[in-house]
C-alpha positions in Angstrom: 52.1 122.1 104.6 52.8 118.7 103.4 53.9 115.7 105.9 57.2 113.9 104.5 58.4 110.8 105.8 62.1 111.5 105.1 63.7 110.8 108.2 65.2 114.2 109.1 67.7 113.6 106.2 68.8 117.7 105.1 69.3 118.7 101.5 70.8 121.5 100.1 70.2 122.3 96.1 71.2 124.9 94.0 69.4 124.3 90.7 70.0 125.3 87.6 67.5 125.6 85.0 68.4 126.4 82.2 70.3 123.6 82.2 67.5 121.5 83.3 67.9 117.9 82.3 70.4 116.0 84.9 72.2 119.2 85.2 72.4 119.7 89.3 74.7 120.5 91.8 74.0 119.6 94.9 75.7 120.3 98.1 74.9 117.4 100.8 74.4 118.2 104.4 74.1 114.5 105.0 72.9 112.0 103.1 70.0 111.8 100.0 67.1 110.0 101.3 64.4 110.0 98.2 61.3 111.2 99.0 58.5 109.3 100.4 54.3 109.4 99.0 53.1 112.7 100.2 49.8 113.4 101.8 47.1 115.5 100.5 47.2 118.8 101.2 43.9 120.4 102.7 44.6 124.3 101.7 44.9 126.0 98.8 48.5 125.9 96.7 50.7 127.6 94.5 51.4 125.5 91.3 54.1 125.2 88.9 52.1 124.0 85.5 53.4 122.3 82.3 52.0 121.4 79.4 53.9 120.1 76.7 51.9 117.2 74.9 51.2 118.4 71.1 53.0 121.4 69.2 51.9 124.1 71.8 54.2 124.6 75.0 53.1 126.3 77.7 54.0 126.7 81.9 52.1 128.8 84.1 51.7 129.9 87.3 48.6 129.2 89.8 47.8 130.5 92.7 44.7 128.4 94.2 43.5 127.6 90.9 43.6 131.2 89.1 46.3 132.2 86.7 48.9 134.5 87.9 51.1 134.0 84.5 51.3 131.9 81.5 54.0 131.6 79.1 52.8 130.2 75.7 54.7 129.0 72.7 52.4 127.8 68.7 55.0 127.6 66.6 56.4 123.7 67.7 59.7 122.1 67.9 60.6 124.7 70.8 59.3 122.5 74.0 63.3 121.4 75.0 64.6 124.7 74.4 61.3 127.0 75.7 60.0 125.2 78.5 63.5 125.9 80.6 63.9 129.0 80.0 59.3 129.5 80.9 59.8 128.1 84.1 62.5 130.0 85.1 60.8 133.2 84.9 57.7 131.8 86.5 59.8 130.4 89.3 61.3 134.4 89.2 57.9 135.6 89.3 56.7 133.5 92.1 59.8 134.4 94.3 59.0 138.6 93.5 55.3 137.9 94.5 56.7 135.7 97.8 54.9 132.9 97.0 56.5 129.4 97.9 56.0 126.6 95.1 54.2 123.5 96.8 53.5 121.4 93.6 53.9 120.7 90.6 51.1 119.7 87.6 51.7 118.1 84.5 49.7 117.3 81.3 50.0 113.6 81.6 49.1 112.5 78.1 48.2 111.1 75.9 50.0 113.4 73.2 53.3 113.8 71.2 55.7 111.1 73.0 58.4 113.3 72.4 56.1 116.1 74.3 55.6 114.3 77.0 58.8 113.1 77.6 60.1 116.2 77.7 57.6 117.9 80.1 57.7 114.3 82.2 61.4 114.7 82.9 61.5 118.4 83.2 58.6 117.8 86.0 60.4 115.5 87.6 63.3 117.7 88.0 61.4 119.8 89.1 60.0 117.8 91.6 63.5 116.6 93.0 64.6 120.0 92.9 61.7 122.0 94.8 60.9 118.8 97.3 57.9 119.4 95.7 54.4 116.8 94.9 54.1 115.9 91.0 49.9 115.8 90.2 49.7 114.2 86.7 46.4 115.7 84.8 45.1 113.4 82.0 45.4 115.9 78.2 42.3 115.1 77.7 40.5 116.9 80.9 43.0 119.4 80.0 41.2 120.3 76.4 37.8 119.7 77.7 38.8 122.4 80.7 40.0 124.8 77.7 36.9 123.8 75.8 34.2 125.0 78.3 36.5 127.9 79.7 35.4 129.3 75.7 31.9 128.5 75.7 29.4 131.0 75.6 26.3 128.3 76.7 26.2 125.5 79.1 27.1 122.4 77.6 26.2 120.3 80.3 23.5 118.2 78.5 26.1 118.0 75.3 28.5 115.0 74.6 32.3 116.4 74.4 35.1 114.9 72.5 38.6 116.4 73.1 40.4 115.0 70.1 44.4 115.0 70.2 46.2 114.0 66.8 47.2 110.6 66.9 48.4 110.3 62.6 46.3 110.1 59.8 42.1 109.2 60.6 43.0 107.9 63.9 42.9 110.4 67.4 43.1 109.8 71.1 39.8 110.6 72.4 36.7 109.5 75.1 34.7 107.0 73.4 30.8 107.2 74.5 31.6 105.7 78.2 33.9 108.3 78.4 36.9 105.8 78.5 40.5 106.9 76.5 41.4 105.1 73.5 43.1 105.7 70.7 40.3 105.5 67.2 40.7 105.6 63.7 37.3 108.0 62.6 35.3 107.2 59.9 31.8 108.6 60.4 29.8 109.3 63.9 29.2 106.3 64.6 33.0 105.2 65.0 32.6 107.7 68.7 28.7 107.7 69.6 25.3 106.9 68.3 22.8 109.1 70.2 21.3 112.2 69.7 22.5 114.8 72.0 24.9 117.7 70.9 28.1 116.7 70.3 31.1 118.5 70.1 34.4 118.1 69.3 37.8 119.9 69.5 41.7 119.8 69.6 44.3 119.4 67.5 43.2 116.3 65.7 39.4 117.5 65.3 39.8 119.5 62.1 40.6 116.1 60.1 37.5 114.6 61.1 35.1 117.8 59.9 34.7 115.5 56.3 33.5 112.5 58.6 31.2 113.9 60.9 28.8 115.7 59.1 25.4 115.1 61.1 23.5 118.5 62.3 24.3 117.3 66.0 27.7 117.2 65.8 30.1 120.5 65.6 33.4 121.3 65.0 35.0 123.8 67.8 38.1 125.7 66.3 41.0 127.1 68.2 40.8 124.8 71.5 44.4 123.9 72.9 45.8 122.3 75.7 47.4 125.5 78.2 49.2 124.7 81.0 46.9 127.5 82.4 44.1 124.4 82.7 46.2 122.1 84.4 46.6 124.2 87.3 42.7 124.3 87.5 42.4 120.9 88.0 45.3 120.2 89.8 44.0 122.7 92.8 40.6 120.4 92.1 41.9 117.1 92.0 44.8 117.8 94.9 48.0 116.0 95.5 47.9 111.8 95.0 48.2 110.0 98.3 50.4 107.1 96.0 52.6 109.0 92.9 56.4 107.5 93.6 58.0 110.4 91.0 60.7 107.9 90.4 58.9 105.4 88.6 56.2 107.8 87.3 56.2 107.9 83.1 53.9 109.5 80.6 50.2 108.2 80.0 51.3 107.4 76.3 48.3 105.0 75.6 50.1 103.4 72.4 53.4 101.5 73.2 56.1 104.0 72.3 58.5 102.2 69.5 61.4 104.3 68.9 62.7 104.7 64.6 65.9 103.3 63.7 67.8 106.6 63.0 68.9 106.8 59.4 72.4 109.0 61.0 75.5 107.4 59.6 76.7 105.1 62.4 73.5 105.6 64.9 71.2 102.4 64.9 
């Protein structure tokens, strides 16, 4: 189990989730004492899983590191009404298979700010709710997890590009020392000059199938992000020694800057 340093303050919460965001009620034995860095834990552990950074949703359920269920939305513009009501029937499934919820993961970013806000805060909840760890998990291992789950050869000598949209030519990717940042495509050269296989994938890769056209690169089809591969590397990475969930926030890589709204009377 997980060593807290909470002073022997009791809580009692009911939690709601379908009402999810700042919808509690809580019944106070004492006092509220928020919750102090948790150590790593050593054994293997039952994850809650969300992944909600492009147009896909998904939650799932992992039981050290393999998929008991995953609940998967494509269509987009669900994640605020879907992602509640997933993660309530994984939390039902978990308590039918008596398994006891000791974290949960979350697909970081970067991705759709309004994704990530939304699984951020819903994680957090979480989190508060279950007296639970949060393990952030950066998108980007998160594709590249989904892309070699698919592959039918080792691509251990190849150079991978996980590829989420970031508007028009532009994508958040690895660049050739493998560190994130967000680049506008315009031939191979704008993401690596050697020779090796490359491959790319994700939900901004299609765009760029008109730029890179050299024989050693390819185009992979059909990768997403599943909350499935979070859970993998969450039981691999483990729970952070220094996450304070209060003042956690998305990896957005771009400064978010909100639109004025164009409602009548909203600015």
């Amino acid at each position: 189990m997980y060593k807290l340093c909470s002073h022997g303050a009791k809580v009692l919460l009911f939690f709601d989730i379908r009402k999810f965001f700042c919808n509690y009620v809580c019944i106070y034995e004492i006092f509220f004492v928020p919750l102090q860095p948790f150590l790593k834990k050593e054994e293997n552990m039952t994850i809650l899983c969300i992944e909600t950074s492009t147009s896909v949703c998904s939650a799932a359920l992992c039981k050290d590191g393999t998929l008991i269920k995953q609940l998967i939305n494509r269509e987009g513009s669900n994640h605020a009404r879907l992602l509640p009501l997933y993660l309530e029937q994984l939390m039902n499934e978990a308590r039918e298979q008596g398994l006891t919820i000791d974290a949960v993961a979350l697909s970081e970013g970067p991705g759709s700010y309004t994704g990530l806000r939304i699984g951020t805060s819903t994680a957090k909840g979480l989190c508060y709710g279950l007296n639970v760890p949060l393990i952030p998990v950066p998108t980007l291992r998160v594709l590249e997890e989904a892309f070699l789950s698919s592959a039918e050869t080792n691509h251990s000598d190849s150079i991978l590009f996980p590829m989420i949209d970031a508007r028009r030519m532009e994508v958040y990717t690895s660049d050739e020392t493998g560190q994130t940042r967000a680049i506008v495509v315009e031939n191979e050269s704008s993401l690596y000059t050697g020779n090796k296989e490359a491959f790319y994938f994700g939900d901004g890769a299609a765009k760029c199938q008109s730029v890179l056209t050299a024989p050693n690169w390819h185009f992979a089809p059909d990768i997403i992000p599943e909350a499935r591969f979070v859970g993998v590397i969450a039981e691999r990475e483990g729970v952070p020694t220094d996450m304070d969930i209060a003042y956690y926030e998305p990896y957005y890589l771009k400064e978010f800057i909100a639109a004025q709204s164009h409602v009548k009377g909203l600015k």
